[in-house]
DRENPA-3360 file (N, C-alpha, C; in nm, 2 decimals, always signed):
BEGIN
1 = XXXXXXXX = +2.00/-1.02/+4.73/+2.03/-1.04/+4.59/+1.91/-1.12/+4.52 ~ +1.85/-1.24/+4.60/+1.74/-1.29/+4.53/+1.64/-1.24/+4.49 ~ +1.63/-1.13/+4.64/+1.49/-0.99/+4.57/+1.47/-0.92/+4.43 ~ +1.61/-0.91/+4.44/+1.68/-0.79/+4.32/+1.62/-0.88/+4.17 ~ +1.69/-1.04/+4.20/+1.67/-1.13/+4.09/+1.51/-1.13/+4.07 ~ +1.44/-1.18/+4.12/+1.32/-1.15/+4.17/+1.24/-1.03/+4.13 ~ +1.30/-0.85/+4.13/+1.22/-0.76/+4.07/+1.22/-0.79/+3.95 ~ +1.37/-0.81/+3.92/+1.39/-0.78/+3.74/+1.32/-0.88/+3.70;
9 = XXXXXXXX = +1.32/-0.98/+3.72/+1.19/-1.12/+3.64/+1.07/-0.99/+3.65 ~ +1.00/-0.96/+3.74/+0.88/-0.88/+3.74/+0.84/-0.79/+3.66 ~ +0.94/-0.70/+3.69/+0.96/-0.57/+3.56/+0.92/-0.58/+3.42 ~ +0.80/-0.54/+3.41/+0.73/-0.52/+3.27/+0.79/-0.40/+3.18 ~ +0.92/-0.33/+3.25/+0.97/-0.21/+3.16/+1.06/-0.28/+3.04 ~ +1.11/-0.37/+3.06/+1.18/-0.43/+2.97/+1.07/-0.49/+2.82 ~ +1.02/-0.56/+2.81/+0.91/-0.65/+2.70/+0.87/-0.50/+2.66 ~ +0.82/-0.38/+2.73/+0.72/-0.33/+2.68/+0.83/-0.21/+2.60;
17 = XXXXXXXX = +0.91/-0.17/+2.63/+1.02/-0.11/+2.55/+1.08/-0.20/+2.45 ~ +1.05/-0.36/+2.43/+1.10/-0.39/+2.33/+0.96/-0.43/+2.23 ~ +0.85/-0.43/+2.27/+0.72/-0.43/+2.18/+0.72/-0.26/+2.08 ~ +0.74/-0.20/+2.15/+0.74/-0.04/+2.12/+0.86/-0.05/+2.04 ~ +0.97/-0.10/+2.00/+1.05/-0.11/+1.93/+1.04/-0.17/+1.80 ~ +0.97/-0.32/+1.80/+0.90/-0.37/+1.73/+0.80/-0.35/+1.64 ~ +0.68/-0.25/+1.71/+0.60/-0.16/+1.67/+0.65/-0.09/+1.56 ~ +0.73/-0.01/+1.62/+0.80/+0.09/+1.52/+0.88/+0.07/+1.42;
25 = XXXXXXXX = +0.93/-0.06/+1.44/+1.00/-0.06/+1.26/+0.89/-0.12/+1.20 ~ +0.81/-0.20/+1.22/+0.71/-0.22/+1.13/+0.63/-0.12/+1.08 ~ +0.58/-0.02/+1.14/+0.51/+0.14/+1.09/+0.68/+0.17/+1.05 ~ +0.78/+0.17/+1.04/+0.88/+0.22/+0.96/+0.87/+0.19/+0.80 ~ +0.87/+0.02/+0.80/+0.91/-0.05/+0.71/+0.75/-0.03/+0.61 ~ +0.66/-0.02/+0.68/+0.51/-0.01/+0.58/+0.52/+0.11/+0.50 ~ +0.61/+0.25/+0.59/+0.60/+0.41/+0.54/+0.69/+0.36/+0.43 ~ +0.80/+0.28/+0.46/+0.90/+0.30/+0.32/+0.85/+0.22/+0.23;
33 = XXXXXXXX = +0.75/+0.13/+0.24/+0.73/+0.08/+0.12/+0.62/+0.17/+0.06 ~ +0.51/+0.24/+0.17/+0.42/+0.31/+0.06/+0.44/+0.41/+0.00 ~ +0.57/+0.45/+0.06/+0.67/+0.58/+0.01/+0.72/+0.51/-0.16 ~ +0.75/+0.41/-0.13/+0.85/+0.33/-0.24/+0.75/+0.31/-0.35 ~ +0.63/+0.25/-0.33/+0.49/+0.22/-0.42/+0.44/+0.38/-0.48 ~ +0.43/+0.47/-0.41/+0.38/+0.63/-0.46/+0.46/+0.68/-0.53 ~ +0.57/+0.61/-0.50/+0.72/+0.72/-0.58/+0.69/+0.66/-0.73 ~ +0.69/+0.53/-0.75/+0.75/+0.44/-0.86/+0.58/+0.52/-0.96;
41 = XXXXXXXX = +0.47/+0.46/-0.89/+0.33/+0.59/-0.94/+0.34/+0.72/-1.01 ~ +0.39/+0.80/-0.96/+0.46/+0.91/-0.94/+0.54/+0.96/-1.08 ~ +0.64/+0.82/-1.06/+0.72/+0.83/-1.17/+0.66/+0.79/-1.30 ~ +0.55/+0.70/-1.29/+0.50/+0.64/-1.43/+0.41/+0.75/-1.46 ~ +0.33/+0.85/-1.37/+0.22/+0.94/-1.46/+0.33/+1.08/-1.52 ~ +0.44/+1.08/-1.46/+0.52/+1.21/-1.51/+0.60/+1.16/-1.61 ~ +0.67/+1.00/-1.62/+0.69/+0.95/-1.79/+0.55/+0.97/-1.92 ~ +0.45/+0.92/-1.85/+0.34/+0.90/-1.94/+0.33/+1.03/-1.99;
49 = XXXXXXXX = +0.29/+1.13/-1.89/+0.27/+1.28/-1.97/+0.42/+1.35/-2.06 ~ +0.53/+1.32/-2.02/+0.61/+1.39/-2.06/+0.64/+1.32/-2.18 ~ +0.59/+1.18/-2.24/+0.62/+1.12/-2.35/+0.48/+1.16/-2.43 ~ +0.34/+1.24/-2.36/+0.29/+1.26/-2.46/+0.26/+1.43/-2.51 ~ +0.37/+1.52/-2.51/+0.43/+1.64/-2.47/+0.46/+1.65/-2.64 ~ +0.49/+1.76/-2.73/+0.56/+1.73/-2.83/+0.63/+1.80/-2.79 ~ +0.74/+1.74/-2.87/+0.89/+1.82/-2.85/+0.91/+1.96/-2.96 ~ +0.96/+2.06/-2.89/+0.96/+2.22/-2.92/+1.11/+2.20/-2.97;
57 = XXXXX = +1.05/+2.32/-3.10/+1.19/+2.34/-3.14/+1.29/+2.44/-3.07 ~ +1.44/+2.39/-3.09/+1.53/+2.45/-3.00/+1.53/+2.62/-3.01 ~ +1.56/+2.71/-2.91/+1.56/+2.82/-2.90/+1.39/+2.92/-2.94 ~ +1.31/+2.79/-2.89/+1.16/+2.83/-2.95/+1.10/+2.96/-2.93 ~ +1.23/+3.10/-2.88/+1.11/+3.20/-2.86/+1.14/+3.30/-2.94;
% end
């Protein structure tokens, strides 16, 4: 039993599956914000052009 207690102290499978977890939501949380930052961009150049667009009269063809 003390060996046993003894591997698992040793065992580096545990920390390194929870660094790799850690890792990962942080490259998560960076993608959703630059996702979040490009969208809000995104949305201000397709307001800006669509407010400088003139408006067509109805049934214009």
């Amino acid at each position: 039993m003390l060996n046993r207690i003894k591997q698992f102290l040793i065992n580096e499978d545990g920390p390194t599956a929870t660094e790799y977890a850690v890792m990962l939501a942080l490259v998560i949380i960076v993608c959703i914000a630059g996702i979040t930052l490009l969208g809000n961009t995104v949305n201000g150049v397709f307001n800006t052009v669509s407010d400088g667009l003139p408006t067509g009269a109805p049934g214009g063809g």
